[in-house]
C-alpha positions as CSV (number, residue, x, y, z in Angstrom):
1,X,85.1,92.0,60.2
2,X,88.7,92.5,61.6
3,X,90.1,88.3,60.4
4,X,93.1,89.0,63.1
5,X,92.2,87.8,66.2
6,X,93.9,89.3,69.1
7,X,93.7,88.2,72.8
8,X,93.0,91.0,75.3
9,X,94.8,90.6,78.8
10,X,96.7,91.1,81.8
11,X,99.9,89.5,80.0
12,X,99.4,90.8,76.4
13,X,98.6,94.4,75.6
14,X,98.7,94.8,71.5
15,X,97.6,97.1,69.0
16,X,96.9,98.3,65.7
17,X,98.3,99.7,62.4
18,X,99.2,102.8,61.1
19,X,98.6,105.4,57.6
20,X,101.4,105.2,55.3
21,X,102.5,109.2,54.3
22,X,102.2,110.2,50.5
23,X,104.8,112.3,48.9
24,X,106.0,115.1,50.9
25,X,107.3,118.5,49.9
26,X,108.7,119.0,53.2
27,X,112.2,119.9,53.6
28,X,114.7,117.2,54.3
29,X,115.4,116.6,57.7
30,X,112.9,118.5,59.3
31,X,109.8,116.5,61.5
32,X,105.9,116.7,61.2
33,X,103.5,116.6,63.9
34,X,103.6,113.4,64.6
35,X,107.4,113.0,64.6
36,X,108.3,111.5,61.3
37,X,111.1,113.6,59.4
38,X,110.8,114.0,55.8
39,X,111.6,111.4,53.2
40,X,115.6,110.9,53.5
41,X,117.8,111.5,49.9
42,X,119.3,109.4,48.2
43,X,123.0,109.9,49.6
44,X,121.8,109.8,53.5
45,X,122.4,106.6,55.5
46,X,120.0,104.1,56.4
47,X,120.5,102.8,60.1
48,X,119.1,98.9,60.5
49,X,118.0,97.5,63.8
50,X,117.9,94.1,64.0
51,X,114.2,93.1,66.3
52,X,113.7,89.8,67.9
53,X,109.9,89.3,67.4
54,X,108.9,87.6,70.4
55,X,106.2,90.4,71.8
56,X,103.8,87.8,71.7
57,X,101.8,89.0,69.0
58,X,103.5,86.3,66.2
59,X,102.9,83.2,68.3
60,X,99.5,83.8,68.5
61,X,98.6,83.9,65.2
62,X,99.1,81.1,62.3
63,X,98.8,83.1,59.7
64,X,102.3,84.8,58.4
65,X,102.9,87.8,56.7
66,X,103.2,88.0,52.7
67,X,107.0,89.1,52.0
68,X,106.2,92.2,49.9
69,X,103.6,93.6,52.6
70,X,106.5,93.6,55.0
71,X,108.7,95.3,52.7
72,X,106.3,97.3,51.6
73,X,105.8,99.0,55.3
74,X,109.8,98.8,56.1
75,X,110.4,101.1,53.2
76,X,107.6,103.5,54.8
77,X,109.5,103.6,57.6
78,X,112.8,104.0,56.1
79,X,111.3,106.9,53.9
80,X,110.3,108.9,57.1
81,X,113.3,108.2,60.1
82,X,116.0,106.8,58.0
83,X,115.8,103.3,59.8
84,X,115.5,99.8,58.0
85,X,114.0,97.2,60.7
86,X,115.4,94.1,60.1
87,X,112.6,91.3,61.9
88,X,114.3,87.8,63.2
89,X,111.1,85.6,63.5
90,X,111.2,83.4,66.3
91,X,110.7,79.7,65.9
92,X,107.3,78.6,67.6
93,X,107.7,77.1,70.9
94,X,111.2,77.6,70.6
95,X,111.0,81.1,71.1
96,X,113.3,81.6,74.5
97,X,116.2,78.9,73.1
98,X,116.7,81.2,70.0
99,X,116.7,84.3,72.1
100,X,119.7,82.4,74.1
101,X,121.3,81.9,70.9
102,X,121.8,85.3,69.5
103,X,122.1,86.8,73.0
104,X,125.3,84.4,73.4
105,X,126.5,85.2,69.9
106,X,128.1,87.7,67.8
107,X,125.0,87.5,65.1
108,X,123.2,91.1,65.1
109,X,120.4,91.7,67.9
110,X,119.3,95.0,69.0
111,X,115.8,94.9,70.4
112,X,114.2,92.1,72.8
113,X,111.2,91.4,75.0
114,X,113.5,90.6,78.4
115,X,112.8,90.5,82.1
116,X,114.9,91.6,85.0
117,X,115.7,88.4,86.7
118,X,117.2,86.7,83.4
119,X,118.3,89.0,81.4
120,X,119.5,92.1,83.2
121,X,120.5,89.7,86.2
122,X,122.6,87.5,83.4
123,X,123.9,90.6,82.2
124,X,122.5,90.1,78.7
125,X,121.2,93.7,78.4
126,X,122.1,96.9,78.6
127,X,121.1,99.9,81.0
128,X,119.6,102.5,79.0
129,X,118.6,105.5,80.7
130,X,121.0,107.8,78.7
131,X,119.5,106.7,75.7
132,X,116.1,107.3,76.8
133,X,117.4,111.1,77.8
134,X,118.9,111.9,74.6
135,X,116.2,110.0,72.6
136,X,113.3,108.9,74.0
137,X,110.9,111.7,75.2
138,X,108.2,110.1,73.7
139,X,108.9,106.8,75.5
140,X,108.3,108.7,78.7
141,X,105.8,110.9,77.8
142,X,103.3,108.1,76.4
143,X,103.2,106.6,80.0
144,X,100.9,108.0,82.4
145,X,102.4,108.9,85.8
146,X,100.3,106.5,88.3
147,X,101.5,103.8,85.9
148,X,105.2,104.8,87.1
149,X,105.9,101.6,89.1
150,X,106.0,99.4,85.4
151,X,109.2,101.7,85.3
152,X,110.5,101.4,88.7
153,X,110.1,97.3,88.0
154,X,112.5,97.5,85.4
155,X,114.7,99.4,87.1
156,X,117.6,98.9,89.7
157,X,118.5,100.1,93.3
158,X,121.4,102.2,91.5
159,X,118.4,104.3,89.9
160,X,119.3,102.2,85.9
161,X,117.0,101.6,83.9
162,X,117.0,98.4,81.8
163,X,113.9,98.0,79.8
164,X,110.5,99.9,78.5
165,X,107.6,99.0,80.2
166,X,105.2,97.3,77.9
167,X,101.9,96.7,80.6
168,X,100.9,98.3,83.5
169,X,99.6,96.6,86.7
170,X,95.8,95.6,85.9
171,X,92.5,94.3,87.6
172,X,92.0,91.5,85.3
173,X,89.2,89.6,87.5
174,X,86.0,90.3,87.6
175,X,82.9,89.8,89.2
176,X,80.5,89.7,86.3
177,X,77.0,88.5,86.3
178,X,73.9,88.0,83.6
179,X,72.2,90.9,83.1
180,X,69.4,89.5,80.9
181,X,68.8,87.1,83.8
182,X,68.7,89.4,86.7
183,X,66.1,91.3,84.7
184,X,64.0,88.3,84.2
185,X,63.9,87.3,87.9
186,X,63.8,90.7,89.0
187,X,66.6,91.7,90.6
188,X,69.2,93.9,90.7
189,X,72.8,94.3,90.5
190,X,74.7,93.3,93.9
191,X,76.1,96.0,95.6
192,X,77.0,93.9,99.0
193,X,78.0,90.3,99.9
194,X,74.8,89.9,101.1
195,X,72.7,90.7,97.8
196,X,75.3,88.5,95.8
197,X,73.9,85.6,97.9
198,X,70.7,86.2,97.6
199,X,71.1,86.7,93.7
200,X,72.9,83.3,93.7
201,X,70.5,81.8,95.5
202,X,67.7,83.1,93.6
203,X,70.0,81.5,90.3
204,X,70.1,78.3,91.7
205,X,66.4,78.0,92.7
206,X,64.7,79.6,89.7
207,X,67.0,78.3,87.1
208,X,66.7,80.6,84.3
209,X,69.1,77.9,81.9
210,X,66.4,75.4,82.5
211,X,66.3,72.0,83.3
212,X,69.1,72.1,86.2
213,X,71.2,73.7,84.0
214,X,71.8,77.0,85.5
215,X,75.8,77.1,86.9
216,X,75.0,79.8,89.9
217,X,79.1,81.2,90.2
218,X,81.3,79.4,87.8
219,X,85.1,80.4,89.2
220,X,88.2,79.2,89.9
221,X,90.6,79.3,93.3
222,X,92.9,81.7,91.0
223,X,90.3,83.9,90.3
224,X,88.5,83.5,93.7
225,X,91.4,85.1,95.7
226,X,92.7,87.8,92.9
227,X,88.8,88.9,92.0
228,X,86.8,88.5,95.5
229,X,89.3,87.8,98.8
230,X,90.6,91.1,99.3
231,X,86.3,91.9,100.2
232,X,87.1,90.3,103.3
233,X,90.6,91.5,104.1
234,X,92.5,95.2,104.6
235,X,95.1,94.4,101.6
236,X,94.6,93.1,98.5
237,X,95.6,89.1,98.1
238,X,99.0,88.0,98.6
239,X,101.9,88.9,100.9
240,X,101.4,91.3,103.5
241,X,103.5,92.9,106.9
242,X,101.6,92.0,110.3
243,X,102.0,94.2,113.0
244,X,104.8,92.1,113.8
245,X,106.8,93.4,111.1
246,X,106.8,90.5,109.3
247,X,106.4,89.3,106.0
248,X,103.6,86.4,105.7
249,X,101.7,84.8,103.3
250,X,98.0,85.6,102.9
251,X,96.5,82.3,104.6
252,X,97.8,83.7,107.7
253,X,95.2,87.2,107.6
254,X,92.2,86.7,109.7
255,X,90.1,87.9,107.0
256,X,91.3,85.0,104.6
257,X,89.7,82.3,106.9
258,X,86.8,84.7,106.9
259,X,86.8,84.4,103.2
260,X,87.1,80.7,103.2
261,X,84.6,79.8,105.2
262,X,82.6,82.4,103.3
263,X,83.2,80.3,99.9
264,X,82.9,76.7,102.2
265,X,79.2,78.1,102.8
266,X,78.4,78.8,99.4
267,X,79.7,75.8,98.1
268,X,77.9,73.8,100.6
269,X,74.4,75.6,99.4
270,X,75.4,74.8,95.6
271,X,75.8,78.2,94.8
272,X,80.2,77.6,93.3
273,X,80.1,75.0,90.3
274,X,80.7,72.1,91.8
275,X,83.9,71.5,89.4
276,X,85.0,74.8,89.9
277,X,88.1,73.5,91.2
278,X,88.7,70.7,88.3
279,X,88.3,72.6,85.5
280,X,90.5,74.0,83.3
281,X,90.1,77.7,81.2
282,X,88.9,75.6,78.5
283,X,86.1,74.3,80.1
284,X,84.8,77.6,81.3
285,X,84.7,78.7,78.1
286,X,82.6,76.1,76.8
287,X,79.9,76.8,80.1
288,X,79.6,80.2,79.1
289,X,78.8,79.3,75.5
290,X,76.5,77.0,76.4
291,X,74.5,79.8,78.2
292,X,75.0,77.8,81.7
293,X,77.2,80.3,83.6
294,X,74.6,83.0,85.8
295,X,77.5,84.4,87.3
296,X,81.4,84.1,87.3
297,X,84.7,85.4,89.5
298,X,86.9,85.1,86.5
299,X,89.8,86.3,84.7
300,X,87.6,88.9,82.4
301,X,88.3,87.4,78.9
302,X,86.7,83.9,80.1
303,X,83.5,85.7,80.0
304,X,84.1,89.0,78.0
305,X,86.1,87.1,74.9
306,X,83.4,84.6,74.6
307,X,79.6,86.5,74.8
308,X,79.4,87.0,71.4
309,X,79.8,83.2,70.7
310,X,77.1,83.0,73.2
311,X,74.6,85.4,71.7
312,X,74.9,83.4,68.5
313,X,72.7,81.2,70.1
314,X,71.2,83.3,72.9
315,X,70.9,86.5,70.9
316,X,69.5,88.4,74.5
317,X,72.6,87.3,76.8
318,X,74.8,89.9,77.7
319,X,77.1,90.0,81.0
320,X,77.6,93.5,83.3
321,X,80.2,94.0,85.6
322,X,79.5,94.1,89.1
323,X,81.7,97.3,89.7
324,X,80.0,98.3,92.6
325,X,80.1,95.5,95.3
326,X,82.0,95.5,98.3
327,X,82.8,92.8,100.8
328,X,83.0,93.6,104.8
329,X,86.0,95.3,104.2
330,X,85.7,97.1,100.8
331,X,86.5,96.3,97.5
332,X,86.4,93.2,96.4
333,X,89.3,92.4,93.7
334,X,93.3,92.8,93.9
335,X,95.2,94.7,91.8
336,X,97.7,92.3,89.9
337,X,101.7,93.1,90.4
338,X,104.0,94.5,88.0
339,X,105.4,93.2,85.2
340,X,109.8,92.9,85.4
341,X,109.6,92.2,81.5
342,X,109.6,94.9,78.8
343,X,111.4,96.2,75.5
344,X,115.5,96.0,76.5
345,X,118.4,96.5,74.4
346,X,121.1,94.0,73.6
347,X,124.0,94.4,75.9
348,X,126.0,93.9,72.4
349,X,123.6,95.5,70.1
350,X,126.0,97.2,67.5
351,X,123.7,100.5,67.0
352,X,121.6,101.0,70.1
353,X,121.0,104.6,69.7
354,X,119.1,103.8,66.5
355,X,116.7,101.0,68.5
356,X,115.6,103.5,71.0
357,X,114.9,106.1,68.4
358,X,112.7,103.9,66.4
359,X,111.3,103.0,69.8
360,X,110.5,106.4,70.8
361,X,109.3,106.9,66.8
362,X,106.5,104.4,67.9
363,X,105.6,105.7,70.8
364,X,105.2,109.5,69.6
365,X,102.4,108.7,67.5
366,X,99.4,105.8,67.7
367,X,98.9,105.6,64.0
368,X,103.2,105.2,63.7
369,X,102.1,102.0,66.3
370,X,99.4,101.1,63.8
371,X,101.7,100.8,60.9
372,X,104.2,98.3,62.5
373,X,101.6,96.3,64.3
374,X,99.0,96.1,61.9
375,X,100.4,97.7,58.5
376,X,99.0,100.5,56.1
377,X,95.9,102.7,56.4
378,X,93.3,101.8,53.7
379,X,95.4,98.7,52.1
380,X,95.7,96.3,55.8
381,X,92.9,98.3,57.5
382,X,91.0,101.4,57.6
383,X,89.4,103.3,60.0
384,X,85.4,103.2,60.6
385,X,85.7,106.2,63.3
386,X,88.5,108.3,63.6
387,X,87.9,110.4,66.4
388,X,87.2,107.5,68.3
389,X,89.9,105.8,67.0
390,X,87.8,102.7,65.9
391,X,89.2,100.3,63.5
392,X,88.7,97.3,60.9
393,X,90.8,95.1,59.2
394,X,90.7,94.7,55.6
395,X,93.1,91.9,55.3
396,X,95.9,89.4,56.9
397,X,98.6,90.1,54.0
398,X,100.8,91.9,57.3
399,X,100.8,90.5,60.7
400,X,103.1,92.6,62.9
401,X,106.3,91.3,61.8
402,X,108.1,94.5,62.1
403,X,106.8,96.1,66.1
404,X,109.8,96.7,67.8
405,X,107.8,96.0,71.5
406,X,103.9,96.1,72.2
407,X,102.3,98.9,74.8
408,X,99.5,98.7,77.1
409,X,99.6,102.5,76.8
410,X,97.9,102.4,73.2
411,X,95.9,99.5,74.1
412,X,93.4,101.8,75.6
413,X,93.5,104.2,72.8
414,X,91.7,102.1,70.5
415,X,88.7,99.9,69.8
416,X,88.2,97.2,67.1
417,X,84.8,97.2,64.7
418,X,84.1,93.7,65.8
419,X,81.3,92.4,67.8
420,X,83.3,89.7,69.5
421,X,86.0,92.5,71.0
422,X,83.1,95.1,72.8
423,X,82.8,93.4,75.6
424,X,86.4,93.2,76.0
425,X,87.5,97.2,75.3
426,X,84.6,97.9,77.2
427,X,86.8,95.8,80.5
428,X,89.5,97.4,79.3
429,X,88.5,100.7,79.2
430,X,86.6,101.2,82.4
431,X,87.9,98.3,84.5
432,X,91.0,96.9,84.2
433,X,93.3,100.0,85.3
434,X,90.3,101.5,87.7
435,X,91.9,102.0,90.7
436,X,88.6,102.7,92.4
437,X,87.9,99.1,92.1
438,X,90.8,97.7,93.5
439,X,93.0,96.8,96.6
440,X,96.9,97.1,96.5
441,X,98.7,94.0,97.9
442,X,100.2,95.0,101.2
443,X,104.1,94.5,99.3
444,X,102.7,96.2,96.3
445,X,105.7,98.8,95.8
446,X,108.4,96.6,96.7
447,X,108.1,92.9,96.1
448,X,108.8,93.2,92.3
449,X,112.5,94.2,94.0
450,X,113.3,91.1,95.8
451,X,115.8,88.4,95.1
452,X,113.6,85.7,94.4
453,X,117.0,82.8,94.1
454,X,118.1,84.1,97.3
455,X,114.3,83.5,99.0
456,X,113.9,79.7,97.4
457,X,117.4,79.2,98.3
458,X,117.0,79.8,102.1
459,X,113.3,77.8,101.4
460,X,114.1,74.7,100.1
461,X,110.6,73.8,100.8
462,X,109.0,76.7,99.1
463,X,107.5,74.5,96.5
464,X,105.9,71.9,98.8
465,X,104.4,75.5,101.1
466,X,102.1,76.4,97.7
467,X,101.2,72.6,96.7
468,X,100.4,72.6,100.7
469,X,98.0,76.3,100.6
470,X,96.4,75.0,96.9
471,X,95.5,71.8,98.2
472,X,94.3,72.6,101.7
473,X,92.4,75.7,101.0
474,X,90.3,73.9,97.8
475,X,89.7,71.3,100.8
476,X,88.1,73.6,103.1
477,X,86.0,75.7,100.4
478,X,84.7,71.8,99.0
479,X,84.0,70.4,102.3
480,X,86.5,67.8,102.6
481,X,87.9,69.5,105.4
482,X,85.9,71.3,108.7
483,X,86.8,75.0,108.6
484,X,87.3,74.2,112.0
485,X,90.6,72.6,111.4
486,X,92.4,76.1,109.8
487,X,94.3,76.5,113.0
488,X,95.9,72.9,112.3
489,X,96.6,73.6,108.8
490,X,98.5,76.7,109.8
491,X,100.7,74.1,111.6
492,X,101.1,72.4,108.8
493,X,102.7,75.1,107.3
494,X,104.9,75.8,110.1
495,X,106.2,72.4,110.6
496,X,106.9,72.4,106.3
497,X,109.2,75.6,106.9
498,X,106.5,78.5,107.1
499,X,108.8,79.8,109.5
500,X,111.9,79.8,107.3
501,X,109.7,81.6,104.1
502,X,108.5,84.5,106.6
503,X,112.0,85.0,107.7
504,X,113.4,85.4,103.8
505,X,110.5,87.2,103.0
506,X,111.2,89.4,105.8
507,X,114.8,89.8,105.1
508,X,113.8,91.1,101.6
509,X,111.6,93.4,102.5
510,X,114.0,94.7,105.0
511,X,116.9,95.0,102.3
512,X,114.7,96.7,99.8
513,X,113.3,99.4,102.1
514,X,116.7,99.9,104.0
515,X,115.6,98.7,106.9
């Protein structure tokens, strides 16, 4: 069993761990297949770069790396490109104040996790297209092309570029649903809004948990508008243009209301948990082990990260993705934004052409990934099928210390030989970048550009607009408000500065596309 346990999601995207080259009779200087040149002599320099470690995959692990594992892979890596990785280990749950710290100092810093509206805005990093030209052909070439607005969000109106795209924008929802269970009652896998009722009514009436047991649609209001709203409307959830030209949120779409009431009517008919909108992750977690939850519009991992902790007990459970419903107006789940955080360089780093070539080293290669991130082929883990690039861990002796930035690119290369991680690289691979599944938000190519300070700044009230759309729209769906009251809390909003939001949101989107 692979002992490192690594969360799969929209926010992280890690990997694995790489072979370790024997002696080589190749000629100095020259590279292999995979990129690596040949072992450096003795009288040829040794370049460091100095890596922040806060990718993510440090803080979620409380285990810590044995001293002579790490050196043990840093000389593998200064044997084949001539580069010594020096790691700084951020402090947990001080993470961000130490970045400040070296970022405002003259100690040595080269390579970051950074986003654009702190640290390229602060002026903390530096622009690195020329690097990437002279260096990186790798970087680029790893990245597929319909993934090529993760670059544009790190990238300025002056055509810069200021970071390395580490994720790509994802369908993390889902609507998934007992498969075990619709077999038992005899039924089939909902295609339409309509069958989806009629499965969760036939959940909730022949209650295949038992005694009353049986949670017909465990969800969320997150998950509800990123995983089922956009059924009911032409966009995806979140900030569209009306034929107005202007910028408004999506509680103002006439399909939203739809939506709501939809939600209202299966709430009303017991069909949504009735704490759906009082529980926390935590407590989803522990309804799904408990072999309570029928169905669920969730963030995948809820479900797929958990199953196996389920079959312990329930050794015939197993979930499917609904990939095929639609709502009235098409597909059913949003496709998330774009990150404006990746890999960036230090605006003071002392050798930044180095960083960007060990960089580009790792991404030329999966199994030069696989050493950083999870250490040396047969000695930290092995390989159980190659061609399918399927992997187990042997040990925790190395924990990543030495990745100089994570990429969604190689997440779905690979596949762990654990259990408890199918269901989730099976979501990964077929779902979560599937475009046929999912509906752009209507300011999909441009809102990741606006200037969010000068939007709150013009909307002092911004704040007290979401509380307002939470709070009111969990209302409606509960039944503590009529439906028939929508067109009052739409003048709600107004009166708490709606009107001041759609004109700043407007105003950016103007900006941005030149308008």
């Amino acid at each position: 069993m692979f002992k490192r346990k690594i969360g799969i999601s929209a926010a992280a995207a890690l990997l694995l761990a790489g072979a370790v080259a024997g002696c080589s009779s190749k000629e100095e200087g020259k590279a292999d297949s995979k990129g690596n040149e040949a072992s450096p002599s003795a009288a040829k320099k040794i370049e460091k770069v100095y890596v922040y470690a806060n990718f993510g995959n440090l803080a979620s692990s409380n285990t810590v790396s044995k001293p002579e594992a790490v050196e043990e892979i840093k000389k593998v890596v200064m044997d084949k490109i001539g580069i010594e990785i020096v790691p700084i280990i951020p402090p947990k749950g001080s993470e961000t104040d130490k970045l400040n710290v070296l970022l405002s100092s003259n100690e040595p810093l080269d390579i970051f996790t950074g986003n654009m509206a702190t640290h390229q805005a602060n002026g903390a990093a530096r622009p690195i297209g020329d690097l990437l030209d002279k260096y990186g052909s790798n970087i680029r070439k790893l990245w597929p092309s319909d993934w090529k607005m993760a670059w544009d969000a790190l990238s300025t109106s002056d055509g810069k570029i200021w970071g390395i795209p580490t994720g790509a924008p994802v369908a993390g929802n889902g609507v998934l649903l007992r498969e075990d269970w619709l077999k038992k009652l005899n039924l089939q896998m909902p295609k339409t809004i309509d069958e989806f009722e009629n499965v969760l009514k036939a959940f909730k009436d022949q209650d295949p948990a038992g005694s009353g047991q049986t949670i017909p649609l465990l969800t969320d209001l997150a998950s509800l508008n990123g995983g089922f709203a956009a059924g009911f409307m032409d966009v995806g959830y979140g900030n569209w243009v009306d034929k107005d030209g202007k910028v408004k949120p999506p509680q103002l779409h006439p399909g939203y209301r739809d939506f709501v009431a939809k939600m209202a009517d299966w709430y009303k008919k017991g069909y949504l948990f009735k704490e759906a909108f009082s529980s926390n992750r935590t407590r989803q977690i522990e309804l799904v082990k408990q072999n309570r939850v029928a169905s669920g519009i969730v963030w995948n991992t809820t479900i797929t990260a958990n199953e196996h902790l389920l079959r312990q007990n329930v050794p015939e459970a197993k979930y499917g993705v609904a990939a095929e419903l639609k709502g009235p107006t098409g597909n059913v789940t949003t496709l998330g934004g774009v990150a404006t955080s990746g890999i960036m360089i230090n605006k003071n780093a002392k050798n930044p052409e180095a960083a960007i070539k060990l960089i580009d080293w790792v991404h030329s290669d999966i199994e030069n990934y696989f050493t950083l991130f999870f250490g040396i082929e047969g000695k930290h883990w092995k390989y159980t099928d190659k061609a399918k690039r399927i992997i187990e861990g042997l040990n925790t002796d190395y924990m990543g210390d030495l990745i100089p930035g994570l990429s969604f690119a190689y997440t779905v290369q690979y596949e762990k030989n654990d259990p408890s991680f199918t269901p989730q690289f099976d979501f990964i691979r077929k779902y979560i970048t599937n475009m046929d599944r999912v509906k752009k938000i209507g300011l999909a190519d441009v809102d990741y550009k606006f200037d969010t300070k000068a939007i709150n700044e013009k909307v002092p009230t911004s704040g007290d607009i979401t509380r307002m759309i939470e709070q009111e729209t969990i209302k409606f769906i509960t039944g503590a408000r009529a439906i028939g009251e929508y067109d009052k809390f739409i003048e709600e909003l107004y009166k708490a500065g709606l009107d001041k939001w759609i004109d700043a949101y407007t105003a950016e989107n103007n900006r941005v596309k030149g308008k």
